[in-house]
Backbone as JSON, one array per atom type, in Angstrom:
{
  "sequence": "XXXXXXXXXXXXXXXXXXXXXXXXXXXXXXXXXXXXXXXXXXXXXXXXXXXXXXXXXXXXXXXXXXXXXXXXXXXXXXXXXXXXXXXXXXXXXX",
  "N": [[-11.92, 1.26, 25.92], [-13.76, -1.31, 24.43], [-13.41, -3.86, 21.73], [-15.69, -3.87, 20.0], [-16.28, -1.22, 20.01], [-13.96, 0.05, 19.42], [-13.48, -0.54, 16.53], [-15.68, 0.56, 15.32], [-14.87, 3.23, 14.7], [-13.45, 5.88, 12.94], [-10.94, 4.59, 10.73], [-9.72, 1.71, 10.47], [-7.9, -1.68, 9.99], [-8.5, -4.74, 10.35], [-7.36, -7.53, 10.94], [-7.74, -10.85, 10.92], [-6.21, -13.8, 12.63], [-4.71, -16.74, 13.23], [-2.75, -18.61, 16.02], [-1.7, -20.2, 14.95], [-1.5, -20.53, 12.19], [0.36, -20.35, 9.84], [0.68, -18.53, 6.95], [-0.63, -16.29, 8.11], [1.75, -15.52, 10.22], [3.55, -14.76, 8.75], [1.91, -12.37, 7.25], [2.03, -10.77, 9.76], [4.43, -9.21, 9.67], [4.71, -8.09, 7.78], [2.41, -6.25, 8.59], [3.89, -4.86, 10.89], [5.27, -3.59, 9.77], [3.83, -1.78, 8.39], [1.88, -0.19, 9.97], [4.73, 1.04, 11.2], [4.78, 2.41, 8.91], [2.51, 4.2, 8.31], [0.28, 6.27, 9.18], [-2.87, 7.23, 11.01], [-4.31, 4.67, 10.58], [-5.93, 2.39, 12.16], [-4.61, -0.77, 13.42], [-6.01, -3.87, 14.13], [-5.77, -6.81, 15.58], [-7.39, -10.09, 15.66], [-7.4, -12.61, 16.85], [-9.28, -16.1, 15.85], [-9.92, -18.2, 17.33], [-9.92, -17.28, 19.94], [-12.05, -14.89, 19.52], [-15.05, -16.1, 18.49], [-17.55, -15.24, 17.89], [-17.01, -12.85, 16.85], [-15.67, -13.67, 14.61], [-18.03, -14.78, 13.22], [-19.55, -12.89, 13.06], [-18.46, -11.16, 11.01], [-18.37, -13.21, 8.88], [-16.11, -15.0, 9.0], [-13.81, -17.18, 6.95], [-11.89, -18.14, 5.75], [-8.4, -17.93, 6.78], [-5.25, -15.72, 6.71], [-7.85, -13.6, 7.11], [-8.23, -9.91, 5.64], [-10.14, -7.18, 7.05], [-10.48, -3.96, 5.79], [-12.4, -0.85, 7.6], [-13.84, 1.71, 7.82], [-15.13, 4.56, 9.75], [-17.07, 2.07, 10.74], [-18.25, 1.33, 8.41], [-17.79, -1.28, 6.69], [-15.19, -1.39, 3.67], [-13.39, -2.44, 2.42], [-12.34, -5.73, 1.87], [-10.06, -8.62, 1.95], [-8.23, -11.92, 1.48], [-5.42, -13.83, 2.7], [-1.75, -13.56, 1.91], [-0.14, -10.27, 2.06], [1.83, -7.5, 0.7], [3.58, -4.55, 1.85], [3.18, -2.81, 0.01], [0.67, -3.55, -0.61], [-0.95, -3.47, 1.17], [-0.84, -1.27, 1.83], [-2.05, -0.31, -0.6], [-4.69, -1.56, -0.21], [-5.74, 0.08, 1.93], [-5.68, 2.47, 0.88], [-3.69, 4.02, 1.07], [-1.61, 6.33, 0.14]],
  "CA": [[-12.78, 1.06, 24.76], [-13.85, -2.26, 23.55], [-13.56, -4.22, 20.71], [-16.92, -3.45, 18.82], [-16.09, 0.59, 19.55], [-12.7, 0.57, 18.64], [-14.21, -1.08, 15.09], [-16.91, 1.37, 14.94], [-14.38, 4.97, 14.83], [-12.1, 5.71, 12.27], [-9.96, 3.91, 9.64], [-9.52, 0.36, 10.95], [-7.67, -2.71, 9.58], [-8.97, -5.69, 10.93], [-6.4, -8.53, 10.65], [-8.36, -12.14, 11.44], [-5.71, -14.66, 11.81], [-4.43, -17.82, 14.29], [-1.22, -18.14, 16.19], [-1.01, -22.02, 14.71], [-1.33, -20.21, 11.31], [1.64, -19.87, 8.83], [0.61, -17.39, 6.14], [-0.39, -15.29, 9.26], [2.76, -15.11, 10.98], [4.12, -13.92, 7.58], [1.18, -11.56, 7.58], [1.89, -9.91, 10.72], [5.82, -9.18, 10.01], [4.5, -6.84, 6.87], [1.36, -5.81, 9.17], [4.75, -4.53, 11.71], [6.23, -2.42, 9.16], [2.51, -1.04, 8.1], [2.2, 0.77, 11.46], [5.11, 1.88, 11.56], [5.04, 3.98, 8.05], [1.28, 4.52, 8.15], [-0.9, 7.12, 10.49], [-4.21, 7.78, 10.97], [-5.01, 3.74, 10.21], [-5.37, 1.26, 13.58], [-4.43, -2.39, 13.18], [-6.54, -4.59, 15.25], [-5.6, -8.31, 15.11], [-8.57, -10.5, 15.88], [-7.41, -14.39, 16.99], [-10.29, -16.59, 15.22], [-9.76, -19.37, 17.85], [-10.68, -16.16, 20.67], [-13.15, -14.18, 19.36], [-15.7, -16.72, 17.56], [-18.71, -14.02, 17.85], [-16.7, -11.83, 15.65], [-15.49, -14.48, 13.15], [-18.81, -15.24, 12.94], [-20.46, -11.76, 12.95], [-17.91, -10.96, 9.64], [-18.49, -14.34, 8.0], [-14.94, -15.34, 8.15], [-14.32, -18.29, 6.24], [-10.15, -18.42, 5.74], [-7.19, -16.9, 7.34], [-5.74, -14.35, 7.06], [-8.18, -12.36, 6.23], [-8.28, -8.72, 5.99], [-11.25, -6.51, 6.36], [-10.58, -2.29, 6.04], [-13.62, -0.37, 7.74], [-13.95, 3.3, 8.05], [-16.67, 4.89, 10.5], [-17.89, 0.97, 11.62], [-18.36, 0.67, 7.72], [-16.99, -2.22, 5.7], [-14.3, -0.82, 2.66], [-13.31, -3.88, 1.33], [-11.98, -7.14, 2.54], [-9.55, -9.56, 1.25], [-7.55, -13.08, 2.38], [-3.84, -14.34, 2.15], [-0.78, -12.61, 2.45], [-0.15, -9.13, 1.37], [2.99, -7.18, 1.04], [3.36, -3.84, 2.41], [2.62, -2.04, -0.41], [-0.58, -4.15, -1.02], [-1.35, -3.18, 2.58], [-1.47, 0.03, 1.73], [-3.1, 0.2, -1.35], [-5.85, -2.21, 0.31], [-6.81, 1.0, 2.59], [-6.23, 3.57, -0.14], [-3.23, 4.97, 1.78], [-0.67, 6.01, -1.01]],
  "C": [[-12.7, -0.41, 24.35], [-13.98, -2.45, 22.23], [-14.12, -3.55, 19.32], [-17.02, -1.88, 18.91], [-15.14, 0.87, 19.16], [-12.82, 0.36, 17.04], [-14.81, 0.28, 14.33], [-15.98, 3.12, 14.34], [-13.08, 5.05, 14.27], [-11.7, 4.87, 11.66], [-9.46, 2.76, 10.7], [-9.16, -0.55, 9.69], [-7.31, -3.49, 10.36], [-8.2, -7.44, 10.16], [-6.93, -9.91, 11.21], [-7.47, -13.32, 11.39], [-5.83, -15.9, 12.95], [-3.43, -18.02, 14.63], [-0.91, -20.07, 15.48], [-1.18, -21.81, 12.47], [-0.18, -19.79, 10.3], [1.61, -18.7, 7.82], [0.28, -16.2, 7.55], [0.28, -14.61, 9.78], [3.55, -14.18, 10.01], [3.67, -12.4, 7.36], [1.59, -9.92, 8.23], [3.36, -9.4, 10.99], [5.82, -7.72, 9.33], [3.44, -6.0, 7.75], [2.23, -4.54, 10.26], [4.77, -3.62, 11.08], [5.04, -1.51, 8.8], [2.16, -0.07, 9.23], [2.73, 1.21, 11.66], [5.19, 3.14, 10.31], [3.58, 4.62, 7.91], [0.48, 5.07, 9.06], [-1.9, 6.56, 10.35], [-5.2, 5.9, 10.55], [-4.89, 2.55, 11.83], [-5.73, 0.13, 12.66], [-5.09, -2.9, 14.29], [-6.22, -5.94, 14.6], [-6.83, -9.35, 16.84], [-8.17, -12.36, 15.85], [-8.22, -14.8, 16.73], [-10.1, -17.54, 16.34], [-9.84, -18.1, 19.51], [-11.89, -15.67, 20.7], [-14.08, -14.42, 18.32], [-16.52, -15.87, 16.76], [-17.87, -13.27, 16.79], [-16.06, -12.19, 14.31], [-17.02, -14.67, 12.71], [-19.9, -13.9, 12.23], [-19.87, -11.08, 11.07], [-17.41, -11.85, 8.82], [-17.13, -14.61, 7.5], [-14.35, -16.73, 7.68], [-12.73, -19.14, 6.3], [-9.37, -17.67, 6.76], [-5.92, -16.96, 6.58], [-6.42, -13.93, 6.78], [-8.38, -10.61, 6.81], [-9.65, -8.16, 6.22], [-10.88, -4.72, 7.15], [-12.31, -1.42, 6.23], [-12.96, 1.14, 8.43], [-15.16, 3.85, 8.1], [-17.46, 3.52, 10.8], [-18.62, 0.63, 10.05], [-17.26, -0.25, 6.68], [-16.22, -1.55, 4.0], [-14.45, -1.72, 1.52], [-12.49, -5.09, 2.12], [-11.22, -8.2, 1.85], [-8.64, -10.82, 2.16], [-6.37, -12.96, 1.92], [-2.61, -13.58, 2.56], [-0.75, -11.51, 1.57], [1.4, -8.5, 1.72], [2.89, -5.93, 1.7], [2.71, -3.34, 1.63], [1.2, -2.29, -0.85], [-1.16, -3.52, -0.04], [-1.84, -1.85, 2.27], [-2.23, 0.92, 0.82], [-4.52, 0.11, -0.93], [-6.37, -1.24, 1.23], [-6.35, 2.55, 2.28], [-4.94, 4.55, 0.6], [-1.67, 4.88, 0.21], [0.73, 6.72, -0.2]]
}
């Protein structure tokens, strides 16, 4: 399954960052522990300096940013760092 179908199916959080990024790396330590206490949600992390077409297709502007989509639609979307439990409010998982 590519990219734009793994997007499209199911509870997705879409992690946009850069490996020359600092808040990122921070990012993706809480993004670790989010996976492991959280089902039913996939993490996709999306290199911006890779996959232009899809920075471009979800107008991304900063990094990190987040964007939560469920069924291939957009939730909500936010930048910066987040902690876990932000993480998991940000896709409604309590």
């Amino acid at each position: 399954m590519n990219l734009k179908e793994q997007i499209k199916t199911g509870k997705v959080l879409i992690d946009f960052y850069a490996d020359w990024c600092g808040p990122c790396k921070t990012l993706a330590k809480q993004l670790i522990k989010y996976k492991e206490e959280v089902t039913g949600v996939d993490v996709i992390k999306i290199n911006v300096d890779e996959e232009a077409d899809l920075m471009a297709e979800y107008n991304i502007r900063s990094i990190p940013t987040l964007i939560y989509i469920v069924d291939g639609e957009i939730i909500d979307r936010t930048t910066g760092n987040k902690t876990l439990e932000q993480l998991k409010e940000f896709t409604k998982i309590q």
